[in-house]
C-alpha positions as CSV (number, residue, x, y, z in Angstrom):
1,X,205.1,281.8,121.2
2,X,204.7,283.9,118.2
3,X,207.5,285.6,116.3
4,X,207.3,288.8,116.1
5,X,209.7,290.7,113.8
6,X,212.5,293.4,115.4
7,X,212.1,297.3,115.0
8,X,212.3,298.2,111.5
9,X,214.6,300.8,110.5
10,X,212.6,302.6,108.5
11,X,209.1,302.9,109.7
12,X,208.2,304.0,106.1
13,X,208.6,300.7,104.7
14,X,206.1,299.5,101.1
15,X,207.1,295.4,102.2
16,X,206.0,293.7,105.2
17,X,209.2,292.1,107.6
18,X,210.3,289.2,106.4
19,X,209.3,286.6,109.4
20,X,205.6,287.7,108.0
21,X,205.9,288.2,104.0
22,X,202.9,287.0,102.3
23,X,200.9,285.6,105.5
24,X,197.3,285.0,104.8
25,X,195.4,287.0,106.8
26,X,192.3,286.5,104.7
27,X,192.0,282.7,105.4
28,X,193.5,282.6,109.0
29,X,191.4,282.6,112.0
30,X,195.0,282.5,114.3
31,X,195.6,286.2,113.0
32,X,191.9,287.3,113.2
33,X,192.1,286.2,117.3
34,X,195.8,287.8,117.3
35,X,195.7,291.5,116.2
36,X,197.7,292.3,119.1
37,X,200.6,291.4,117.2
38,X,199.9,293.9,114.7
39,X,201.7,297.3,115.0
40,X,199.2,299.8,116.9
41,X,200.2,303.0,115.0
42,X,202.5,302.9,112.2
43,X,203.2,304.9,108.6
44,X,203.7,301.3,107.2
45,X,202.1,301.5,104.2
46,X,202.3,297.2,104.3
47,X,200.5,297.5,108.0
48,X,197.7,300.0,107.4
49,X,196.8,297.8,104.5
50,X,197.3,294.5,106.2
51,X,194.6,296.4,109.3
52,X,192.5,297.4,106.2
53,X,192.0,293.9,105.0
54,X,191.4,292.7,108.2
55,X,188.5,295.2,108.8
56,X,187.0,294.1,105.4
57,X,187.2,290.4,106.5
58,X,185.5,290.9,109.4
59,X,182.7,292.7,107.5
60,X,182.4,289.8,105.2
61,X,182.2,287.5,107.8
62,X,179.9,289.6,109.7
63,X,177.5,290.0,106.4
64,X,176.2,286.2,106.8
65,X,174.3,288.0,110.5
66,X,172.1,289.9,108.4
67,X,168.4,288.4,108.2
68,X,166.0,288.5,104.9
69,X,164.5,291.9,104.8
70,X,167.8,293.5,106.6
71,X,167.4,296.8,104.1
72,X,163.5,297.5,104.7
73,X,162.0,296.1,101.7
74,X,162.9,292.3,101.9
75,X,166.3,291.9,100.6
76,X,168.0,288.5,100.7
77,X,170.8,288.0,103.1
78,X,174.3,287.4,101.7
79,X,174.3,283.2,102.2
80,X,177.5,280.8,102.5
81,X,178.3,281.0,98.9
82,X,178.0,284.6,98.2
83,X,180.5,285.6,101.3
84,X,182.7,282.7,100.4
85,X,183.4,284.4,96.8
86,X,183.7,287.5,98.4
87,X,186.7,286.6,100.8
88,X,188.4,285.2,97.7
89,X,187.8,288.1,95.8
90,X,188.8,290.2,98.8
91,X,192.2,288.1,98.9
92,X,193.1,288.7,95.0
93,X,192.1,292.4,95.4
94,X,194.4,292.9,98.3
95,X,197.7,291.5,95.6
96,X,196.6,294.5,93.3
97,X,196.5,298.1,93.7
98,X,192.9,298.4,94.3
99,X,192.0,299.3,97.8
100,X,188.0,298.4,98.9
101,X,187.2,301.0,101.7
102,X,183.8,298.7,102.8
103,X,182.3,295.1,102.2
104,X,178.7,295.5,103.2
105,X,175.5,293.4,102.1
106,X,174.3,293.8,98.8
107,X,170.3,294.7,98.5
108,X,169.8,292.1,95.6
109,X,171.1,289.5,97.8
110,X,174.9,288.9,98.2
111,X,177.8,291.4,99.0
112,X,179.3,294.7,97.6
113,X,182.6,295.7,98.0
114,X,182.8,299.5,97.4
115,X,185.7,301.6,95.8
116,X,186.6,305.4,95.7
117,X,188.9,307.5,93.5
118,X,190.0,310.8,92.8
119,X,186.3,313.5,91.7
120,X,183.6,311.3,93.1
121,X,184.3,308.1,90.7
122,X,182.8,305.1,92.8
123,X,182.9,301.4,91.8
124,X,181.0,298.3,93.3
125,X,182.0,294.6,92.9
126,X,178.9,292.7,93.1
127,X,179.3,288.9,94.7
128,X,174.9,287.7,94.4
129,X,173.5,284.7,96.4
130,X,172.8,283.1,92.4
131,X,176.2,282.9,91.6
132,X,176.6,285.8,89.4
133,X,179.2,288.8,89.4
134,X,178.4,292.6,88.4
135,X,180.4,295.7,88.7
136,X,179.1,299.0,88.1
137,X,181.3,302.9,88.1
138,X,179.6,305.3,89.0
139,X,180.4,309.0,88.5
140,X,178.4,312.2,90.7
141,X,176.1,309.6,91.6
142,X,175.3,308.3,87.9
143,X,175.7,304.9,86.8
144,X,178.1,305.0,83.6
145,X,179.4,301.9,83.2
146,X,178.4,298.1,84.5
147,X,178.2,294.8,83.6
148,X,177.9,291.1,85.0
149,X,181.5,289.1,84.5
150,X,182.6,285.8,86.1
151,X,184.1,286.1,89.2
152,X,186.4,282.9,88.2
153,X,188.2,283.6,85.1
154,X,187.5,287.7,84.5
155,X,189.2,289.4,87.6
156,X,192.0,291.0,86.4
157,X,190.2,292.4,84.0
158,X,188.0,293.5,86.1
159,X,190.6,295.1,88.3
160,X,192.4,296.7,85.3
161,X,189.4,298.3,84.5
162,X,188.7,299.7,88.0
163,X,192.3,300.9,88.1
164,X,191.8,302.9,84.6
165,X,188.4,304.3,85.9
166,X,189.7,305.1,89.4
């Protein structure tokens, strides 16, 4: 049987209930199989992200379907390692304030996870088959900023960077 937490009293609520705080949904195939569990509609702010990051997930997982040449003009598929480092990046951006709206494949062979803010500032994470990290804002459609980093040690400053530019 799984628990499933009682009505909350405010359905406005920034923490998830308790019988769920800080459940991996990232890593756990149970909850993948099990989204009946999750609320249908809510104004949770904890629930629409928790649905969020599921949705990304999946589109990880999913990116390993593609086949070399996917885009038209023979890009690599993401392989094993590439969506690997993605779902961990995935589950260190969901524990900051940064919220991905898409994970799709990336045309130089790996995966992109894709930002938005406020006046048409855009930002990519970049996770390559080779092992090597980029990110790159864009502004109106212009690169402005990018660089490669290390997907290891250099993510929160990564992230704090993407929450000044956004």
């Amino acid at each position: 049987m799984i628990p499933i937490a009682p009505p909350v009293q405010n359905p406005i609520q920034n923490e998830p209930p308790a019988i769920v705080y800080r459940m991996e949904v990232t890593q756990s195939a149970f909850w993948m199989k099990h989204t009946d569990v999750f609320p249908k509609e809510s104004a949770s702010i904890f629930w629409t992200r928790e649905r969020q990051f599921m949705q990304l997930t999946e589109s990880t997982r999913k990116a390993k379907a593609f086949e070399k040449g996917w885009d038209g003009y023979d890009a690599s598929a993401p392989n094993d390692t590439s969506v690997t480092r993605t779902l961990e990046v995935l589950s260190r951006v969901r524990d900051s304030k940064l919220s991905p709206y898409s994970v799709l494949p990336s045309a130089d062979g790996g995966v992109g996870i894709s930002f938005r803010g406020s006046a048409n500032k855009r930002a990519v994470l970049e996770l390559l088959n080779d092992g090597t990290s980029s990110y790159i804002l864009y502004g109106k459609g212009h690169p402005i900023e990018s660089s490669e980093f290390n997907s290891n040690t250099d993510l929160p400053r990564i992230f704090q960077r993407l929450e000044e530019y956004l």
